[in-house]
Each structure stands twice: as structure tokens, then as C-alpha cells.
Kinemage of the C-alpha trace (Angstrom):
@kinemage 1
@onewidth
@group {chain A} dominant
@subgroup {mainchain}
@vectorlist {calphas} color= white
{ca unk a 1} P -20.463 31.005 -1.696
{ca unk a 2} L -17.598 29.993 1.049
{ca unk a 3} L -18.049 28.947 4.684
{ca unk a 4} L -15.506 27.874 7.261
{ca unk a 5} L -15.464 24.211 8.300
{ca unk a 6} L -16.835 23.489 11.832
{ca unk a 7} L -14.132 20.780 12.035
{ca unk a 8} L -10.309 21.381 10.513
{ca unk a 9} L -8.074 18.677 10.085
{ca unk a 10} L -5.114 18.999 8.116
{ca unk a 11} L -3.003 16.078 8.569
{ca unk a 12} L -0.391 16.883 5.846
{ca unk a 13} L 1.085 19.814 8.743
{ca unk a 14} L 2.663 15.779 10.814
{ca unk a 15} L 0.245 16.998 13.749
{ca unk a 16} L -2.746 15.426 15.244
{ca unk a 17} L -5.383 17.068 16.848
{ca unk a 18} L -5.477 16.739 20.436
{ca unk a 19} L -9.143 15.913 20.328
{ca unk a 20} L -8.126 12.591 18.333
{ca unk a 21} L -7.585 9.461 20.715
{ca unk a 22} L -4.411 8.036 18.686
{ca unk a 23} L -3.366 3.821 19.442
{ca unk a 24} L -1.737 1.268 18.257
{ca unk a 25} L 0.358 -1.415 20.323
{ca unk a 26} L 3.810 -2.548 19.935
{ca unk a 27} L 7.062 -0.464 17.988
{ca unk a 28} L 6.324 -2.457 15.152
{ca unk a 29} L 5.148 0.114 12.735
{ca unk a 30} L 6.959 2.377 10.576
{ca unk a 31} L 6.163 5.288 7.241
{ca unk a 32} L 8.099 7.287 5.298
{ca unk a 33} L 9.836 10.313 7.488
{ca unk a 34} L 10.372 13.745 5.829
{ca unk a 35} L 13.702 12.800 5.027
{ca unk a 36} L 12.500 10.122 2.487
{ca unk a 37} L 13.914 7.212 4.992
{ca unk a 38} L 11.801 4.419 6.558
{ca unk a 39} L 11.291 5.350 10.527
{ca unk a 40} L 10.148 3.250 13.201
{ca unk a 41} L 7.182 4.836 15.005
{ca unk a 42} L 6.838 4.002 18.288
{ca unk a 43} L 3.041 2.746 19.950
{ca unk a 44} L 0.493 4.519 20.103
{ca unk a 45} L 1.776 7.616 17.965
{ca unk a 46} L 0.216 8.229 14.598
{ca unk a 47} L 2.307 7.812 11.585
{ca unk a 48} L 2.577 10.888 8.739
{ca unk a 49} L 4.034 9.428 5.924
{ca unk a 50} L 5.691 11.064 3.233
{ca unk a 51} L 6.375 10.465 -0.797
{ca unk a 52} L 10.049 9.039 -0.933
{ca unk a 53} L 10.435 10.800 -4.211
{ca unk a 54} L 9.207 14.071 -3.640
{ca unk a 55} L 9.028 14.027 0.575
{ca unk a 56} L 5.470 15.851 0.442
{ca unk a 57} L 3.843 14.933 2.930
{ca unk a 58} L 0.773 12.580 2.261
{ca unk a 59} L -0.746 12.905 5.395
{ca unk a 60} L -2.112 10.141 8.116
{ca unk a 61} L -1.149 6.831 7.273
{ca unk a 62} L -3.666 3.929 8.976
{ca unk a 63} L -3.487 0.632 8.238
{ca unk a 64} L -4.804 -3.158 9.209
{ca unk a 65} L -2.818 -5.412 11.763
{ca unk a 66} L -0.498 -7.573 9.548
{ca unk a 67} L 2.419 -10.018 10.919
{ca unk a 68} L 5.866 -9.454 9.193
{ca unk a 69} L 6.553 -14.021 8.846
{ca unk a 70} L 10.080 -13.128 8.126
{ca unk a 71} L 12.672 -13.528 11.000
{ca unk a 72} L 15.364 -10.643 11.199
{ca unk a 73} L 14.311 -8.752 8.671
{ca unk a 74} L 17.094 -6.387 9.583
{ca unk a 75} L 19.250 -8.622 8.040
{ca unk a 76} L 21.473 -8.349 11.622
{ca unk a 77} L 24.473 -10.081 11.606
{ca unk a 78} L 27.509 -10.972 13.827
{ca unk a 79} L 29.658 -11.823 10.996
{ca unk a 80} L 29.760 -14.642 8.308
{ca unk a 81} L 27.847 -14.946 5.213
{ca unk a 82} L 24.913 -14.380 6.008
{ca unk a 83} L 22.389 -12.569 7.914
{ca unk a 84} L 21.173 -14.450 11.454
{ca unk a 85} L 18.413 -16.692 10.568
{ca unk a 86} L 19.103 -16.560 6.886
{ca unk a 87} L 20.604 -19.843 4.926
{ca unk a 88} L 22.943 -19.401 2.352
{ca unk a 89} L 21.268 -20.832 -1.051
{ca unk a 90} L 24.521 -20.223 -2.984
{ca unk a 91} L 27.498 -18.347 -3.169
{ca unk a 92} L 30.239 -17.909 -0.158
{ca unk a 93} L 30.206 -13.743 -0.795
{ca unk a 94} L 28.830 -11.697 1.996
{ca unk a 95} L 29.167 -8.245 2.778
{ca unk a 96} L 26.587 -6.089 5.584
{ca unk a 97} L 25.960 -2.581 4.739
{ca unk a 98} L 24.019 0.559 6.285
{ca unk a 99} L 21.702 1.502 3.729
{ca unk a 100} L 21.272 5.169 2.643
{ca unk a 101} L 18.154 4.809 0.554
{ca unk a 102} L 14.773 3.049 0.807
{ca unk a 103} L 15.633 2.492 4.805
{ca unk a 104} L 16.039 4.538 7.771
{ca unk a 105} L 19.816 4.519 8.898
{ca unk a 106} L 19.249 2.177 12.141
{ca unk a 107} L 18.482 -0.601 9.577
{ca unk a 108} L 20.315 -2.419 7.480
{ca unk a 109} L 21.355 -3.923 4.024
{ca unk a 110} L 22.804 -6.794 2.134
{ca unk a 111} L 25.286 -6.736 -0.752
{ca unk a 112} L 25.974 -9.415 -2.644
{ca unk a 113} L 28.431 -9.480 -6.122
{ca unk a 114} L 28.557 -11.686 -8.547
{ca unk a 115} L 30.869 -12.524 -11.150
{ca unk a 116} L 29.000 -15.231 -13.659
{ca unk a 117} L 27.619 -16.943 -10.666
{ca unk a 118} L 24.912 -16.788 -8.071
{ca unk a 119} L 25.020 -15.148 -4.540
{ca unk a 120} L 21.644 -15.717 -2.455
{ca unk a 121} L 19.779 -16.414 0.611
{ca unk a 122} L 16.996 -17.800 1.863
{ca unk a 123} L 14.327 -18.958 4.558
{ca unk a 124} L 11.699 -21.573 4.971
{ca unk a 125} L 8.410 -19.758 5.388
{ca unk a 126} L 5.059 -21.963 6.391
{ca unk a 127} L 1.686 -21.021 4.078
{ca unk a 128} L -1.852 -21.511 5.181
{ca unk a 129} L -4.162 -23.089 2.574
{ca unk a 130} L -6.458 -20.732 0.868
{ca unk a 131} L -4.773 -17.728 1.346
{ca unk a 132} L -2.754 -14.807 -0.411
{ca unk a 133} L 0.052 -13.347 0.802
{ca unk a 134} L 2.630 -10.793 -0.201
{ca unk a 135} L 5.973 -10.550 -0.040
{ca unk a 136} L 8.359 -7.434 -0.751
{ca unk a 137} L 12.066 -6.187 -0.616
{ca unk a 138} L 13.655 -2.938 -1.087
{ca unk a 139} L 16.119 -2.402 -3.670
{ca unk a 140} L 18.859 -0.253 -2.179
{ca unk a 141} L 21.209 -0.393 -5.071
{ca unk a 142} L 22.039 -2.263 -7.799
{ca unk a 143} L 25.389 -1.801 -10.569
{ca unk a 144} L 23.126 -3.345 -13.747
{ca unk a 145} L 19.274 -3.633 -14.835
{ca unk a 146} L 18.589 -7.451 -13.249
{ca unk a 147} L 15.676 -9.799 -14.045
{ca unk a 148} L 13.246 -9.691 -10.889
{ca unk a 149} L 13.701 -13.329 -11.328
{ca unk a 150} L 17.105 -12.967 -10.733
{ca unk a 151} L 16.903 -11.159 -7.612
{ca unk a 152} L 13.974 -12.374 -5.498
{ca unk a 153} L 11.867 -15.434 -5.804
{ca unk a 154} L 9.512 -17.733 -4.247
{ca unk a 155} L 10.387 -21.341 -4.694
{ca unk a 156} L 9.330 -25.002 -4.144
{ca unk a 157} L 5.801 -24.072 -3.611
{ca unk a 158} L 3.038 -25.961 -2.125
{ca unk a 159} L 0.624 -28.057 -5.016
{ca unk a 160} L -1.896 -25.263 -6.877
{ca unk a 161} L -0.079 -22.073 -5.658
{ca unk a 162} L 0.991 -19.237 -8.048
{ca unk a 163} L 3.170 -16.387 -7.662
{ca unk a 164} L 3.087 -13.711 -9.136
{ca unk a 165} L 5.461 -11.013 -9.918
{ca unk a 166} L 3.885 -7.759 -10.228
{ca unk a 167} L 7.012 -5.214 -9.961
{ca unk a 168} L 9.822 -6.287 -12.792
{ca unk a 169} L 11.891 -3.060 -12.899
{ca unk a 170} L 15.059 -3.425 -10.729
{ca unk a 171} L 15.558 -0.113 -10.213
{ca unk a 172} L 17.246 1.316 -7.141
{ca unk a 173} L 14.815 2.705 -4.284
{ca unk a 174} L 11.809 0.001 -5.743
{ca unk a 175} L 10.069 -1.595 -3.733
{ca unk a 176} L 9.402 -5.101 -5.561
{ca unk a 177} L 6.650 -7.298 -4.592
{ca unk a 178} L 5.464 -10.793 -5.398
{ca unk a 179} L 1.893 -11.865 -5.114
{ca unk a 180} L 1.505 -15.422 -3.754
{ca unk a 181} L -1.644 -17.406 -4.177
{ca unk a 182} L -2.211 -20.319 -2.155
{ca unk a 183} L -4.547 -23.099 -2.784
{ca unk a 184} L -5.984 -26.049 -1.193
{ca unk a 185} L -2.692 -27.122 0.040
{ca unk a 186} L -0.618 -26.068 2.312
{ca unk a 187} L 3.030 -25.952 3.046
{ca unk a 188} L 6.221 -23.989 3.214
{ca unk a 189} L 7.780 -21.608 0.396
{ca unk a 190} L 11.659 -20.654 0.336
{ca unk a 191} L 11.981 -16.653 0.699
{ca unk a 192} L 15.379 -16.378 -1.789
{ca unk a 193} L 16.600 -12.352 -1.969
{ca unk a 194} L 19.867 -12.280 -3.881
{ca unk a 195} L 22.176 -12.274 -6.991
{ca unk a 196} L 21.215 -14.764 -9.151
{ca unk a 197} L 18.253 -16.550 -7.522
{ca unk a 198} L 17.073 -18.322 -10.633
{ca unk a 199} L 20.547 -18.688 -12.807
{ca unk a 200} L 24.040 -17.506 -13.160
{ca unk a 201} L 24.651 -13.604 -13.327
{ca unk a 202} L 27.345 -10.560 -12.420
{ca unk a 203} L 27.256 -7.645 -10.653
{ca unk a 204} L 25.972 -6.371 -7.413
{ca unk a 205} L 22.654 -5.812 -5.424
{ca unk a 206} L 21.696 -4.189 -2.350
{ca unk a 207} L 18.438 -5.129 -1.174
{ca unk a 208} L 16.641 -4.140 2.670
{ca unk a 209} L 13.492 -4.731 4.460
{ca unk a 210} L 12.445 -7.871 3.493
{ca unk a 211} L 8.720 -8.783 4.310
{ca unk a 212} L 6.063 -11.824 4.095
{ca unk a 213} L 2.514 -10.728 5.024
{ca unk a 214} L -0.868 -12.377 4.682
{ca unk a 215} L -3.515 -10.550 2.951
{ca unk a 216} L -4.410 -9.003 -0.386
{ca unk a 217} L -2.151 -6.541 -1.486
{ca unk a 218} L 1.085 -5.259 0.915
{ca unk a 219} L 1.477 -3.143 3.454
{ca unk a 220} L 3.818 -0.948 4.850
{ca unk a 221} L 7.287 -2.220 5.891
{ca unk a 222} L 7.319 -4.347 9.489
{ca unk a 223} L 10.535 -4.788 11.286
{ca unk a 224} L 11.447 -8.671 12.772
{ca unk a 225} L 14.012 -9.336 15.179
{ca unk a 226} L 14.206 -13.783 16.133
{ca unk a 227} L 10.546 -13.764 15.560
{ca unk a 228} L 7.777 -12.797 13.326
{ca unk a 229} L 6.183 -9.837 14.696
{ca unk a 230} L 2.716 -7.973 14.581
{ca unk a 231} L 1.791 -4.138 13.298
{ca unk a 232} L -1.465 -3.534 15.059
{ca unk a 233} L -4.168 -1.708 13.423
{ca unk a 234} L -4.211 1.983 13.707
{ca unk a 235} L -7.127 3.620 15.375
{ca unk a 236} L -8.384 6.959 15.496
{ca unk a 237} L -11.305 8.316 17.395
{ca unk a 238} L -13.164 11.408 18.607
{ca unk a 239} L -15.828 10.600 21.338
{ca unk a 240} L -16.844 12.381 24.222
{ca unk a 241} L -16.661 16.254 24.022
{ca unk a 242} L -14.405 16.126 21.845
{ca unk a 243} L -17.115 15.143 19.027
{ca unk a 244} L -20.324 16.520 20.632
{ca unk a 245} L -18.798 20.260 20.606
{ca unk a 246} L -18.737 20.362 16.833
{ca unk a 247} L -21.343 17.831 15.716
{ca unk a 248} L -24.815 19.190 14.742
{ca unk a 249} L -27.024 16.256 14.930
{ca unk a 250} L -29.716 16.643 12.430
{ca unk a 251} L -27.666 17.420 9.408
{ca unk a 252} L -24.165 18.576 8.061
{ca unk a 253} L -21.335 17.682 5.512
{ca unk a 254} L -17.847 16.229 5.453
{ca unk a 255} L -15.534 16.312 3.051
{ca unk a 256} L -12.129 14.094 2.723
{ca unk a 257} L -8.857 13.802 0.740
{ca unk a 258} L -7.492 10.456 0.665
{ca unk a 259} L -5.025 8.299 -0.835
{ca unk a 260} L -5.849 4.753 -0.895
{ca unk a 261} L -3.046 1.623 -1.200
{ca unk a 262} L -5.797 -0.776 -2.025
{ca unk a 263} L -9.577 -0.273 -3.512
{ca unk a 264} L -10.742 -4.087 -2.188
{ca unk a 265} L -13.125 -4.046 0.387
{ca unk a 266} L -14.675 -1.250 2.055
{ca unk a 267} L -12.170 1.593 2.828
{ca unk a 268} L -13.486 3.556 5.274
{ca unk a 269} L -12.495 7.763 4.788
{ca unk a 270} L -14.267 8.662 8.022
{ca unk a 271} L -17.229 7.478 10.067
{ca unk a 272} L -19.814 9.049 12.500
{ca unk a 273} L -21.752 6.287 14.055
{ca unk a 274} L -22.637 5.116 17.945
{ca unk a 275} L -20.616 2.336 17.977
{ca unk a 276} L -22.940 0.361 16.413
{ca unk a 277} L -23.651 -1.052 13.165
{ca unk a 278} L -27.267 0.703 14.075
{ca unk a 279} L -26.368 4.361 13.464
{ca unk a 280} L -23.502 5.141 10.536
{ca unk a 281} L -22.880 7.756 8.045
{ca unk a 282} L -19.698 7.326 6.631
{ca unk a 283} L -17.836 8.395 4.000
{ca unk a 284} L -15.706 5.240 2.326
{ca unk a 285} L -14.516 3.364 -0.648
{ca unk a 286} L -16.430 0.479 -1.447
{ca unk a 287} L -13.881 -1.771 -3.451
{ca unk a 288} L -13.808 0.878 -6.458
{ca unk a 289} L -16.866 2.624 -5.878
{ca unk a 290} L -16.620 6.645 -3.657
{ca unk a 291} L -19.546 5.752 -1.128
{ca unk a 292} L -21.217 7.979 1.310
{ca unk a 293} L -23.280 5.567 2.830
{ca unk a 294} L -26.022 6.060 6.075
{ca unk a 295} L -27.555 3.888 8.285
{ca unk a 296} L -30.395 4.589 10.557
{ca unk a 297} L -31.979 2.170 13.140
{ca unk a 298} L -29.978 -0.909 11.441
{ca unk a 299} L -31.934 0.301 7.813
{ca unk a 300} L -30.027 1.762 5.069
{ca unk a 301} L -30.977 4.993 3.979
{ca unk a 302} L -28.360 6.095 1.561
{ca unk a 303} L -25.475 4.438 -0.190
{ca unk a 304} L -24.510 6.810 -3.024
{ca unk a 305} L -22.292 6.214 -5.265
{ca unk a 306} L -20.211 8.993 -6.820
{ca unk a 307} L -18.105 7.770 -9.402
{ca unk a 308} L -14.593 5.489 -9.790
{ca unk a 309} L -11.180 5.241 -7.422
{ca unk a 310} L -8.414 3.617 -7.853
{ca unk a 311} L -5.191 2.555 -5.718
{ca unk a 312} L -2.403 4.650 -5.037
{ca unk a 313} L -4.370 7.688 -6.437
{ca unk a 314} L -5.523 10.471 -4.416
{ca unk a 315} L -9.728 12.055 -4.368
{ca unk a 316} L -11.264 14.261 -2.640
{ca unk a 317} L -15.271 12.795 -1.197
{ca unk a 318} L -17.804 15.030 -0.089
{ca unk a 319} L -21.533 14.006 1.516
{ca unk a 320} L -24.392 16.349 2.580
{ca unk a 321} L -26.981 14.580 4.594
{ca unk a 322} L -30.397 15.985 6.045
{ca unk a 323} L -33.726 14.675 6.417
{ca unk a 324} L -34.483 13.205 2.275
{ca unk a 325} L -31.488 15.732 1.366
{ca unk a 326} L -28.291 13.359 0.771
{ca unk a 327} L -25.688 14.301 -1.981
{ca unk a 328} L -22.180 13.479 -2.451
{ca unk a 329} L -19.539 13.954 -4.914
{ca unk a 330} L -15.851 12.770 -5.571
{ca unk a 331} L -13.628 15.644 -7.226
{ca unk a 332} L -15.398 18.157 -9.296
{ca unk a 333} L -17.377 15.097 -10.784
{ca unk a 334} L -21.340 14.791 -11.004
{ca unk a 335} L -23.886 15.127 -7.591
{ca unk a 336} L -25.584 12.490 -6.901
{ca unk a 337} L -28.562 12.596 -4.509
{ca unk a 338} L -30.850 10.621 -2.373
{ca unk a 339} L -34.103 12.409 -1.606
{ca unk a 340} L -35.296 9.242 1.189
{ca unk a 341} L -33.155 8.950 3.869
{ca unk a 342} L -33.903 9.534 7.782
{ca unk a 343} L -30.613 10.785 10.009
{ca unk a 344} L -28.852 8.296 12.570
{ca unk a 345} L -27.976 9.606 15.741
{ca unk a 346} L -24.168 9.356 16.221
{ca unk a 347} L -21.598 9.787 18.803
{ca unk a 348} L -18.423 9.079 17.411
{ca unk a 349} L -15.762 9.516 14.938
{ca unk a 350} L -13.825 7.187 13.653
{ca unk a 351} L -10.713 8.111 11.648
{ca unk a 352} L -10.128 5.948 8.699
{ca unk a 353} L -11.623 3.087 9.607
{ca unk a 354} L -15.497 1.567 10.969
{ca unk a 355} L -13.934 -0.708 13.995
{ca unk a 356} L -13.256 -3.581 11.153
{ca unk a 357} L -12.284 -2.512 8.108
{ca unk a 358} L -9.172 0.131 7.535
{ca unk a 359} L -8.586 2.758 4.817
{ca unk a 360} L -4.795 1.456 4.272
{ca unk a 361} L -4.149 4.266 3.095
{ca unk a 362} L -3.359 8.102 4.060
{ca unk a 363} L -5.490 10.959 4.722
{ca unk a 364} L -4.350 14.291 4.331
{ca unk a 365} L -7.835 16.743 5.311
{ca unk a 366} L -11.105 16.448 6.697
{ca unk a 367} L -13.588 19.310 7.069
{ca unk a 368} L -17.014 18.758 8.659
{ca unk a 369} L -19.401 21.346 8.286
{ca unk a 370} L -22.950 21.641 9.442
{ca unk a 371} L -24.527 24.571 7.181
{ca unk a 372} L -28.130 24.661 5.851
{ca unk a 373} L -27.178 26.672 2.990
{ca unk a 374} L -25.361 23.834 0.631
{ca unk a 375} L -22.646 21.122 0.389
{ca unk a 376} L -19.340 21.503 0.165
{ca unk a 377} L -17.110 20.432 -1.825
{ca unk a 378} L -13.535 19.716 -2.744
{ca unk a 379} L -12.068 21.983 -5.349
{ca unk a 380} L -7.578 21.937 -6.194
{ca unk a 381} L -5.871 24.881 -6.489
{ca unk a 382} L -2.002 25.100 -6.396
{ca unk a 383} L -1.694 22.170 -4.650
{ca unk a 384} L -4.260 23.161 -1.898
{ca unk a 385} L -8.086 22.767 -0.976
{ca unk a 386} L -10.512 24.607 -0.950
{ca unk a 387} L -14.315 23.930 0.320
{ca unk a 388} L -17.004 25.761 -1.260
{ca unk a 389} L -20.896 25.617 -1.192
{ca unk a 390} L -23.139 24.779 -3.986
């Protein structure tokens, strides 16, 4: 048996509903444009970002505030050899270029060649004890497979910190990243993108959007001019009306297709709740665990787990909730039920986040439906979805 969601939203069409309250501060944020090239989205507009391989849309991209600590990340220049705010680590070969890949055509690239020697640059970055950070760079083109090592590096590092590589291909349109792990000691680190970083090599490189970001895996690309700058978090409501006209207080369903970057933490899908901790039913990951988990009177009722996620992989969650009648399921995967719970009375929805923690991640549909007759679910067909009862 089919019904017809009370709520639509279908955020792989690059349209938000006009019942959604959409901000974010500062033009600091960017996604993937249909074209395949990295826009800058202005404040307070929602970002639908797009595969750069296939340029299918992946929906509503909401994220965390993270700072960008590297200066010009442009890579600007008035001339010379290198980029403003850059040092030259070796080499006296420079050469700006408008990229035509990874970046959108307002930014730009760096080239370096060379010939059985090393071309690089390089800033001094300051690390907090303690803490991971990430840092990333485009590869816009490149003449010859190069060792990651070769190309981008973190150097003279503070006592006890490791980095880590975790992207070694060199391939053009990568986005390589390096995981940093600070201990007890702080200090700086030398930021070196390049040709022959670590030892002497030939050929040429092309590398854009350099980043530095605190936090436990990376985020999407945020443009620096002299200073380090902020991406504020992305947050999307309904209140008001614009909830109470659809929302059926004593039971219902929601399902949601998602794509997470990260499964650490909880990764909220979507959340009804009175903006309170009190009152919650929310549909999220909980580090790798599909959750839909309710809260009534500041008691949990339900927390059911339906299955495994992972990052960078899309699923679809469903919940039903009424009075000791709570199910969910992720995919066509097993129901599992909670026959205890009491209902919260809600007020809200929030989009991809509970007011502290953020999907990071996109989020192409969400139905809500408030039938008696069953729970809906998330089935694929031809690339589409389809809800059905059970």
C-alpha cells in the first residue's frame, strides 16, 4: 500500500522550500555547482552541491563552522614567485594560472616545473595542543604520477604530533588531505604545497584551494583573503506555521536520504523537538549507528538502532513513532521496534542538524507522513524513491 507524504522535500531539484528559514553568515562558504566547479555561495543561501564526476546533484549540503588558518588561499598574486603571503621553500620558478578543474574560474592556481629539482612554498601555521586538524589541496593538474610526499607536506612539527597522509594518488581533480594529530605540545607546522617538497623531482603540478581546518575529518573548501576566515554553520528550520500546518502531534513517520562526509559523532538527518533537549524525535547517525531516537519530558523513550553507515555513502532512514509503536529502518534492511515509548510534544524542525551537532553532509529528500495505517519506507528504483507502507 502507497500514501502521499504530508511533507515533500526534494532537495536534489537546487530549490528550498519557502517554508525553510535558510542562514548562515559571511561569503565564506562554497559546494560543488552543476558545472562540476567550486562556487562561492553567498550568506544566508543554502548550498546544493553536486558530484564533480558525474554533476548529479547530491542535494543540501550543511555543515559545522570551521576557520580556513591559511592566508590567501587564492593563491593571489601581484607578480613574483610566489603567491602573497606564501614563502618560497625552494626553487625561483613561478607561474599563476586560472584553473579549469577542481575550482570555480574566479579562483586560482599554482604551477610549478621541475627539472631534477624542487619548486615549493610554504607558510608558518600555529597548532593548539590536543587537537586534530586537517589540511587539503586540490590537484588541478599534474604531467607525471608524484609521491604525495612530494607534493604536499607538513613539516617541523611540534613534539608528539603525527601526520598522516590518507590520500596518496596524485591524480588530477583529487582532493588530497593530510590528517594532523597534535599532542601535548603545541607549536607551529610549515604548510609546503609544491614540486618536490620532500626531495629532488621533474615535471609539473597544478595545485588550488589550499586549506588548514581544526576538527576531525575535512570539510568543504573555505576561501582566505590576508586573514584566516570563518564558514559558519548552516542552519535550517521550520517553526511557526510553517511546521504546525503539516505536523500531526500524536504520531507520524519521516523518512530521509542522506549522504554523510563523516560517521563521528551524532549526525543529525532531521529533528522535531521544542527547542529543548526536553522534547526530540530525531532521525540521526550516531557515530556508525542509523538512530531514530525520542525524547519525552527530558526521558528517553526510544533510541533504535537500525543497522551500519558509513562516510561518503548514501542511506535512506525511516522512523514510525506512536504511543509504544516506534519502528525504524535504514534501506530495505530489518525493522526494529520499540513497543515503550510516550510522544514529545514538538514545535520545530530542524534540518540536518539538533542546534549543536551538524550532519556534514548532504540531504537529498525528506518525506514526513502522519498515517495510522503503517511506516514508510525507503525503497530505489532507477535512481529514484519511492515511500511505501508496511
Amino acid at each position: 500500500m502507497s500514501i502521499l507524504p504530508e511533507l515533500a522535500l526534494n532537495f536534489t531539484t537546487g530549490v528550498l522550500d519557502p517554508r525553510i528559514t535558510f542562514a548562515r553568515a559571511l561569503n565564506t562558504a562554497t559546494c560543488v555547482n552543476s558545472s562540476g566547479l567550486i562556487e562561492i555561495i553567498n550568506a544566508d543561501l543554502p548550498r546544493f552541491d553536486y558530484n564533480p564526476s558525474t554533476l548529479a546533484s547530491r542535494g543540501l549540503l550543511i555543515e559545522e563552522a570551521r576557520t580556513n588558518l591559511v592566508v590567501n588561499s587564492s593563491l593571489a598574486g601581484t607578480g613574483g614567485i610566489n603567491p602573497t603571503s606564501w614563502l618560497r621553500l625552494l626553487g625561483t620558478d613561478g607561474a599563476q594560472a586560472v584553473s579549469s578543474l577542481a575550482t570555480a574560474s574566479t579562483s586560482n592556481a599554482w604551477t610549478f616545473t621541475a627539472s631534477s629539482n624542487r619548486q615549493a612554498i610554504y607558510q608558518v601555521i600555529s597548532v593548539a595542543a590536543n587537537t586534530t586538524y586537517y589540511a587539503t589541496v586540490y590537484i588541478e593538474q599534474t604531467s607525471a604520477l608524484q609521491s604525495i610526499f612530494n607534493v604536499f607536506s607538513l613539516a617541523f612539527l611540534p613534539a608528539g604530533a603525527t601526520a598522516t597522509n590518507e590520500v596518496t594518488t596524485t591524480t588530477a581533480g583529487t582532493r588530497v588531505r593530510i590528517r594532523l594529530d597534535v599532542g601535548a605540545t603545541a607549536g607551529t607546522v610549515q604548510f609546503r604545497i609544491g614540486l618536490g617538497v620532500g626531495s629532488n623531482v621533474s615535471g609539473t603540478i597544478t595545485l588550488s584551494c589550499p586549506q588548514f581546518e581544526a576538527g576531525a575529518f575535512a570539510t568543504s573548501y573555505i576561501p582566505t583573503t590576508t586573514t584566516a576566515l570563518t564558514r559558519n554553520a548552516d542552519v535550517a528550520t521550520m517553526t511557526g506555521t510553517n511546521f504546525s500546518d503539516w505536523w500531526q502531534a500524536t504520531r507520524g513517520g519521516a523518512s530521509v536520504l542522506a549522504t554523510p562526509s563523516t560517521v563521528s559523532g551524532i549526525r543529525p538527518l532531521v529533528q522535531f523537538d521544542d527547542g529543548t533537549a526536553n522534547e526530540i524525535i530525531a532521525l540521526r547517525g550516531n557515530t556508525t549507528n542509523p538512530e531514530l531516537y525520542i525524547v519525552d519530558g527530558g526521558v528517553d523513550q526510544a533510541q533504535l538502532d537500525a543497522g551500519t553507515i558509513a562516510a561518503n555513502t548514501a542511506y535512506s532512514l525511516t522512523g514510525w513513532w506512536q504511543t509504544n509503536d516506534c519502528k525504524a529502518r535504514k534501506d530495505s534492511g530489518a525493522v526494529v521496534t520499540d513497543t515503550t515509548a510516550t510522544i514529545p510534544t514538538v514545535t520545530q524542525a530542524r534540518i540536518g542538524s539538533d542546534g549543536t551537532n551538524y550532519l556534514n553532509g548532504t540531504i537529498a529528500i525528506i518525506n514526513y507522513y502522519d498515517s495510522f495505517f503503517g511506516r514508510p519506507i525507503y525503497t530505489r528504483r532507477k535512481n529514484k524513491v519511492f515511500a511505501s507502507l508496511l
